[in-house]
N, C-alpha and C positions, 0 to 999 in steps of 0.2 A: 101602520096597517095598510095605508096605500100602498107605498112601495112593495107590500108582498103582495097585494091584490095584482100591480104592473107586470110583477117578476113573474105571476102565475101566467097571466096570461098572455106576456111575451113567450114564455115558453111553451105555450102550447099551439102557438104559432109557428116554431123552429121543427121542422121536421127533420128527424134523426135518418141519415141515408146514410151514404159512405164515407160521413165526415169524423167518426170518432176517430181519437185523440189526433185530429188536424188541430191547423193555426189557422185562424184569419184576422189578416190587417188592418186595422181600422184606422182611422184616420180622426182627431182628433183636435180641435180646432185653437192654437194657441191662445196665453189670455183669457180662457173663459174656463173660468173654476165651476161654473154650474155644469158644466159637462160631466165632473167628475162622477156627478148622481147617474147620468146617464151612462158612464161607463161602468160602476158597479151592479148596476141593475144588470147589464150585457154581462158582466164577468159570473155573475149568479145563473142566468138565463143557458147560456151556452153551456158552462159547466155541465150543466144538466142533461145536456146530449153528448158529451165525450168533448168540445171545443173548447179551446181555449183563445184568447185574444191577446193580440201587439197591439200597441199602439204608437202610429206615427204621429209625432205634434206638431203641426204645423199651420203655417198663415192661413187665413180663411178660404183665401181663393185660388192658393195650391194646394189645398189641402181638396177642394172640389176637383179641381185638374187630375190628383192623382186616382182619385177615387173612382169617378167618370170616366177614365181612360182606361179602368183595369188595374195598374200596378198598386194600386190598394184594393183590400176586398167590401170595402164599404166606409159610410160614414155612422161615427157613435150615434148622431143627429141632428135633424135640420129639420126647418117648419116644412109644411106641406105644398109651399110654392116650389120647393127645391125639386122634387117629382115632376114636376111638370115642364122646369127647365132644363135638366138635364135626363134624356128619357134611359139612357141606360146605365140610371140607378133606379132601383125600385125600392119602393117605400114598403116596410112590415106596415099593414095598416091599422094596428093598433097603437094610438099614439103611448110613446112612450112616459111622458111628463107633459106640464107646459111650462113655456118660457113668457115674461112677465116684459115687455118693451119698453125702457123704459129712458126719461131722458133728464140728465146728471147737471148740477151746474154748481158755480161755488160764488156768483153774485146776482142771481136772478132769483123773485119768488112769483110763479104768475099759475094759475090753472090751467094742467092741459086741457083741450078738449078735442083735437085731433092733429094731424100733421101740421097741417095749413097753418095752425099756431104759430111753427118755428120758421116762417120762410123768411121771416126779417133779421134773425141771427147767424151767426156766424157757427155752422153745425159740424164738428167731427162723427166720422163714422169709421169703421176698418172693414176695408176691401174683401167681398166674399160674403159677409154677413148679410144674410138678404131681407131680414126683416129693417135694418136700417137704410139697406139701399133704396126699399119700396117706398118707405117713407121719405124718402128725401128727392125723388126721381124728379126731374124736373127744374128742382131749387138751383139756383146757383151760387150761392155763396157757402159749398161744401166740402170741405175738406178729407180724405181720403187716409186712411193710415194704415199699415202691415198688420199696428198690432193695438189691441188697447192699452196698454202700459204707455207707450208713447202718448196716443192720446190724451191719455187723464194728465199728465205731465204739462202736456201743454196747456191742458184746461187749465190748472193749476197755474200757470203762468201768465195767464191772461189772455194768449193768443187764438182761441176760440172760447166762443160766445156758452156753446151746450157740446154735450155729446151722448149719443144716443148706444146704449147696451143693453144686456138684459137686467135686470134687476137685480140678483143674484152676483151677477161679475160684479156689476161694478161695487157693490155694497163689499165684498172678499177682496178686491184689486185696492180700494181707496186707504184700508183698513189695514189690508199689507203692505202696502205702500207710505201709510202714514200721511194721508193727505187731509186730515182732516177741514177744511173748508168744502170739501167739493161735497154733495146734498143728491137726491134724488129727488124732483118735480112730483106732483101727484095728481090726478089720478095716472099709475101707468098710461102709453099710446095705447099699448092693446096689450091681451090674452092669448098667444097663441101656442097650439098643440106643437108638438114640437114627436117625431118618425126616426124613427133606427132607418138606415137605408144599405140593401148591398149592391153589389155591381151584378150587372145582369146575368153574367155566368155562373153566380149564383143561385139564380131565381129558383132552384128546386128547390131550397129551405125555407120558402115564403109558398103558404099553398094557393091555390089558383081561387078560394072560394072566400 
């Protein structure tokens, strides 16, 4: 029932102009299966006005470079700090879903209670993901990765301490991947809304009000 509630009012967000039976590009951020929710809801949503959707998969923070530059026509979704750092993507400001921050380990049991928690371990994150970047800003003992399948790999190996995804991926990635030691922490870091976004050339399918 949620999900038709989102679909409804994503689409009525999307104003139908000279776009019927166009494409537009989206850009979709490797390693993370929770997106997939966010791309069917888009492929229901646009149907709706004549559009259809590509999607390019790729790394976190080319996948912002293409988006932001133009040669993609948007992103499926990012939280609402991404709006603000890159300004020509504009956010639909109905949030699409939320995403669940959350942080993975396979020999630690302790309670989050916020970042500052984790500054004593050894933290992977992948490059582009800005909810993990914000939590970790500052930390030094952080590791950086393309993708998260590598990450959880290495988690699994010992060579990082946690690593920090949405809830969703990593619960789909651990499970695909057959990792069964690696755990998610509780309570989540945080709750966040999580924005369809297009390139600014765009901006007439997002209304001004």
């Amino acid at each position: 029932m949620k999900k038709i509630v989102f679909i409804l009012t994503i689409t009525s967000l999307l104003i139908k102009v000279a776009y019927a039976d166009s494409v537009l590009r989206l850009t979709q951020v490797a390693d993370t299966p929770g997106q997939i929710i966010g791309v069917e809801i888009l492929k229901v949503a646009y149907r709706k006005i004549g559009i259809s959707i590509e999607l390019s998969i790729l790394p976190g923070k080319r996948a912002l470079k293409e988006s932001s530059e133009g040669r993609a026509d948007g992103e499926v979704y990012r939280i609402f700090e991404i709006g603000e750092t890159y300004p020509t993507l504009i956010r639909v400001p109905t949030p699409l879903y939320y995403i669940e921050s959350s942080v993975f380990t396979r020999k630690y049991d302790f309670k989050i209670t916020d970042c500052s928690a984790l500054s004593n371990y050894s933290i992977g994150i992948v490059r582009g993901i800005k909810h993990a970047e914000l939590c970790t800003e500052g930390m030094n003992n952080v590791q950086v990765f393309p993708y998260s399948s590598i990450m959880l790999k290495l988690l699994d190996a010992d060579k990082i301490d946690l690593l920090i995804t949405t809830k969703i991926s990593g619960l789909v990635l651990t499970k695909k991947m057959g990792l069964k030691s690696i755990y998610p922490l509780f309570p989540p870091l945080s709750r966040k809304n999580v924005y369809h976004y297009l390139h600014e050339k765009h901006k007439e399918l997002i209304p001004k009000n």
